[in-house]
N, C-alpha and C positions, 0 to 999 in steps of 0.2 A: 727216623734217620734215613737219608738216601743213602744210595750208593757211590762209591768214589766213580768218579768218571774213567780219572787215569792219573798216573804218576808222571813224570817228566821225563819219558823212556828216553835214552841216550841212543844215538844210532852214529856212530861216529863222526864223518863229517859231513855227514849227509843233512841239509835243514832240516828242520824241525816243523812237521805238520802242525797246525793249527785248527782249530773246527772254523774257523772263519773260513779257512782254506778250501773246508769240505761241503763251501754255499750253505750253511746253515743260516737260517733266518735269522733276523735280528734281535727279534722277540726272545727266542731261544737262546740266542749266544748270551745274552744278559741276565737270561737263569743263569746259565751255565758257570760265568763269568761272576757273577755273587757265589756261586759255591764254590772262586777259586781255582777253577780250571779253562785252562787252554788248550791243553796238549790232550788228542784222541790217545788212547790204548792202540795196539796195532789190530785189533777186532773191530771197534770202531772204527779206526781209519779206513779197512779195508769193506766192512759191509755197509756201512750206511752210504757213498755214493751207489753201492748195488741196490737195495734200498731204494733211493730217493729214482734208480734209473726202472725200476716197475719191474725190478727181476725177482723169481723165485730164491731163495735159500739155503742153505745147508751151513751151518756156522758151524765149527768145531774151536775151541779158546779152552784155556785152563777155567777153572774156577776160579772166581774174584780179578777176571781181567777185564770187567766191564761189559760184558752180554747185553747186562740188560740196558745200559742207555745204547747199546750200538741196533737195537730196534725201538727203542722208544722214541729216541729222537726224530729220528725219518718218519716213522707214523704219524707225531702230531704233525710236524712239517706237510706232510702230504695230505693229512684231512686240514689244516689250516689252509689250506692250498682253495678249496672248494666249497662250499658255505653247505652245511649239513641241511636235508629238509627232514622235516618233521619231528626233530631231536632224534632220531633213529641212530641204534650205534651204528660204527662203520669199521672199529677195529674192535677183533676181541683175540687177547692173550689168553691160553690154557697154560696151564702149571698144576703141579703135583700135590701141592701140600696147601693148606690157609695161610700159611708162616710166610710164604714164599710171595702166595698173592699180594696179601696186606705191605711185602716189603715194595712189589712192581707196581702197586698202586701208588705209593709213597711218592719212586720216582716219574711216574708219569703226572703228578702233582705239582712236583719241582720242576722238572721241564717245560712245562706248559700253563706255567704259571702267568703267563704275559698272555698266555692268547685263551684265558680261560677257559681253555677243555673242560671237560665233562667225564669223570672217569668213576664206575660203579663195580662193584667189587662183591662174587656172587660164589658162596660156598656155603658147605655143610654144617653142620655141627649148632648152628643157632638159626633163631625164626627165619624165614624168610619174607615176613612181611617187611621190614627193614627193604628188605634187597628188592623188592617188586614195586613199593613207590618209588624207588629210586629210581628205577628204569624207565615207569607211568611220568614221571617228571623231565624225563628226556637226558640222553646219555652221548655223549662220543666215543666210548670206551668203555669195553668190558673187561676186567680182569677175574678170571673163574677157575674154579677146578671142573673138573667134567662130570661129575656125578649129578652135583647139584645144579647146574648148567641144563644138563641134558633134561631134569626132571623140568624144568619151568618151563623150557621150548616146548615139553609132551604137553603139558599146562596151558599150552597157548600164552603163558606171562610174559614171554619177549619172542620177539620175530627177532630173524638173524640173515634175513635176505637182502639187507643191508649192507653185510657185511663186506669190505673191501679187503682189508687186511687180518689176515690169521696168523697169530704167533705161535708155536709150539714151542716152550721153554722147558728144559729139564725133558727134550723129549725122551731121551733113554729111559730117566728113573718113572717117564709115567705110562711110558710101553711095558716098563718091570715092574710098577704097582699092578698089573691087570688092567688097563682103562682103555686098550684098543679097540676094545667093541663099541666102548663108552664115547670113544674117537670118530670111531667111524660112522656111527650114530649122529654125532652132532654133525658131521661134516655133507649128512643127507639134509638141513637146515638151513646150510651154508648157500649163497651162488656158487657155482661153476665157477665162474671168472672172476676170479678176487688174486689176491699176491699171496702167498703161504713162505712162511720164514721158520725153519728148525733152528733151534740153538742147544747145544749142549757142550757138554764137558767130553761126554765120549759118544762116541757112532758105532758102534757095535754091528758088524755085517746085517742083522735083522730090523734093526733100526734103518739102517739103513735101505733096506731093502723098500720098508712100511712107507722109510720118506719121500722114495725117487716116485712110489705109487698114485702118488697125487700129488708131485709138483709138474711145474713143468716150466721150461725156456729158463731151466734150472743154473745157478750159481754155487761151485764148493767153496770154500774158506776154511784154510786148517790152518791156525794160529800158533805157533809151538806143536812139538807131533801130537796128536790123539793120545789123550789117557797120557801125557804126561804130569808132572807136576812141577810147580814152580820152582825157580830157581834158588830164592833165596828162600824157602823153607828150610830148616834141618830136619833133616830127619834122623830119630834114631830107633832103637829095638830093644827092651829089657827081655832077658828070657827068663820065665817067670812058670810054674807050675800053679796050676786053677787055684788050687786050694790057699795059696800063698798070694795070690793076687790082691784080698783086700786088705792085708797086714802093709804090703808093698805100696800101696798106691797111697797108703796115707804119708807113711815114710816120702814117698817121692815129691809129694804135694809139700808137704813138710821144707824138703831141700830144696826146692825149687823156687817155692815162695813166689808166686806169680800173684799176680793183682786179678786176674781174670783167666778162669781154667774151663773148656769145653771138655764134656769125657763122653766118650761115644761105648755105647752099649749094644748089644744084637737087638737084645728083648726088652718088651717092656717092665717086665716083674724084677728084670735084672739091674735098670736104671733107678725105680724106687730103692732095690734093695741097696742099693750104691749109697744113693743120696742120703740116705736112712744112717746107714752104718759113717759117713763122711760128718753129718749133721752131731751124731753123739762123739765124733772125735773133734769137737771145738768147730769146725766148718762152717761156713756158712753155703750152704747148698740145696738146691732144687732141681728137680725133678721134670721133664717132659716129654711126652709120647702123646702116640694118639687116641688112648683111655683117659687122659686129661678133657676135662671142658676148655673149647674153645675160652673164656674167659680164664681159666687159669693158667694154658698155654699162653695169651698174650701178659700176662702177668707174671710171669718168670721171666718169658724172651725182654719184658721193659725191664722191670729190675736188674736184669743181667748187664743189659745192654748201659743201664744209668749205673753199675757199679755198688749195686745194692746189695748184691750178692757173688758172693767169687767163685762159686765153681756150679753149673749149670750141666747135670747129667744127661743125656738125652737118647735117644735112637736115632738113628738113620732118617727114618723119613721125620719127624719131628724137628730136624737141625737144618730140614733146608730152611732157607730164607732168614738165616740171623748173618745177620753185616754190621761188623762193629768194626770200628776204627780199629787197629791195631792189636786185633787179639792176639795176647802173645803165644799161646798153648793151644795146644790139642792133645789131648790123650787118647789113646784107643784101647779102653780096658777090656776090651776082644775085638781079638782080629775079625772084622767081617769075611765072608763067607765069598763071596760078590766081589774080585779084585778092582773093578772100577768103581766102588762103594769107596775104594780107600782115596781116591782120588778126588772124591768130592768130601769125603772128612774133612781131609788135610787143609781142602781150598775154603775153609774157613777161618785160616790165618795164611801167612804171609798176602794181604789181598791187597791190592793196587799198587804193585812193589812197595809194598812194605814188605820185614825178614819175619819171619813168625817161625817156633818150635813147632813139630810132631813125633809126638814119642807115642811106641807101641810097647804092649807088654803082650810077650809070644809064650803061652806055652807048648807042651808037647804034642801037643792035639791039633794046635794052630801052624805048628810049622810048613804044612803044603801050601796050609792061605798064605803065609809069608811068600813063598818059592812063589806060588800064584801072582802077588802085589809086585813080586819083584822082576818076575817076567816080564810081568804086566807094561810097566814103567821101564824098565832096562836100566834100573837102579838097584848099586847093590847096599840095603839101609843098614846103616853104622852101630855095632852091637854095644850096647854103653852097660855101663859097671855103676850103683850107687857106690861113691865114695864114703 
């Protein structure tokens, strides 16, 4: 499943951008145009002529307002621009998580479907023989996490001096997973003179700081303010005592009766225990973190995603990269810890203007994360009652 591109944002009487508008190539526009879209996101509209004009980066956009075609697109365009030698890649995207990868690989699939790119997809957790003929077979495009990335460069398995374009996606949550040595490492691989693009949800002053350090003839882009959330989300807050949480959360499930439930967890032993306890109360539910095998993570996030199962538990870093049409729900059966965690929860519904629920359950313990999220955002979230 790709990503939505964008919805048909209304801007009063102002015309209506088009990606025709934005010189997209032709090849492209008729991906684009089979999946239904005309109209750019306003992150799209705004980065991809910076993009295609050879400028560095700094995107700031909610969650679910299209990031990732607003660097996807201009990348192929600009390696379609110039005939690759040797099959050598020329762009490589880092991102956080495999969930995330496998979703940017999707859409650089679907974009570049007219001009048969070449896109190889390189992370941890299974063989890497898989992922090194891929490369031996010649590539345009790498989509990686940095661990496994970093090991195959030590390996001599892929040169990266090729490389024209560097994406950092999800840069904040992979400067907060610990991977900036792991960063700064690959980026001694890299040429000097390539184009570097940040995109995230939040800029955090040290992110910041990490990002201005190797760009340069640099471009900001802030999309809606930093660490905000969407508009048509609701949001609301049950206050709930620990111990009462899993009596309540079945009740809630129960009233709500959603067709498709996200429920976001701190820990991992706390998401089985979820899914576990949801599973013997009639549920159909599963389980994901990163003590799953890669094969059984991509086998909940598919069933989830085809509707095979209605309520999908997870962590934090486990929940990047699922994009589904219209999920109605978000739970947060504890408050994260990390106010700008709750920001990228949430931005897994309401996503390409569409309206999506997020409901939290606060207890007493969590009340400062609340006051924290709602700093955070400059949102005061709506205290709800089960009837």
């Amino acid at each position: 499943m790709t990503q939505k591109l964008a919805s048909n944002y209304i801007k009063g009487a102002e015309p209506i951008m088009t990606f025709q508008d934005l010189n997209i190539i032709p090849p492209i526009l008729d991906a684009i145009r089979e999946m239904g879209y005309n109209t750019p996101s306003p992150i799209q509209e705004k980065a991809i002529p910076v993009i295609l004009g050879d400028k560095d980066l700094i995107g700031c956009a909610q969650t679910g307002t299209g990031k990732t075609a607003a660097f996807a697109i201009p990348a192929i365009q600009k390696i379609a621009a110039v005939k690759a030698q040797h099959g050598a890649p020329r762009v490589l995207v880092l991102t956080p998580t495999r969930e995330l990868a496998v979703q940017i690989e999707e859409n650089f699939a679907a974009y570049g479907k007219y001009l048969k790119t070449r896109q190889t997809l390189i992370f941890g957790g299974v063989s890497a023989h898989a992922q090194v003929n891929s490369l031996r077979k010649g590539t345009d495009i790498i989509i990686a996490t940095p661990g496994r990335l970093l090991d195959l460069a030590r390996q001599n398995q892929l040169k990266l001096s090729s490389i024209e374009i560097l994406v950092l996606d999800e840069a904040d949550t992979m400067l907060d997973m610990g991977f900036v040595n792991d960063i700064k490492k690959i980026l001694s691989f890299l040429p000097v003179k390539r184009q570097t693009l940040f995109f995230s949800a939040t800029m955090p002053p040290p992110i910041r700081k990490f990002a201005t350090s190797i760009l340069r003839d640099t471009v900001e882009i802030n999309v809606n303010p930093v660490s905000s959330t969407a508009a048509l989300i609701e949001q609301s807050v049950y206050h709930v005592e620990k111990t009462d949480k899993p009596k309540f959360l079945v009740s809630l499930l129960r009233h709500e009766t959603a067709n498709q439930t996200l429920v976001f967890t701190r820990t991992k032993h706390g998401a089985d225990r979820v899914a576990k306890l949801l599973n013997k109360q009639g549920f159909h539910a599963m389980a994901i973190h990163g003590n799953k095998s890669q094969g059984a993570r991509q086998k909940a996030l598919s069933e989830f995603k085809h509707g095979k199962i209605q309520i999908l538990v997870a962590t934090d870093i486990a929940a990047r990269g699922i994009d589904i049409d219209e999920l109605p729900h978000v739970i947060n059966y504890e408050l994260p810890e990390v106010s700008e965690t709750y920001v990228h929860r949430i931005g897994r519904t309401g996503r390409a203007g569409k309206t999506g629920r997020a409901i939290s359950l606060c207890s007493t313990e969590e009340r400062k994360n609340l006051d924290g999220i709602q700093k955070l955002t400059g949102n005061t979230i709506k205290v709800a009652k089960l009837r």
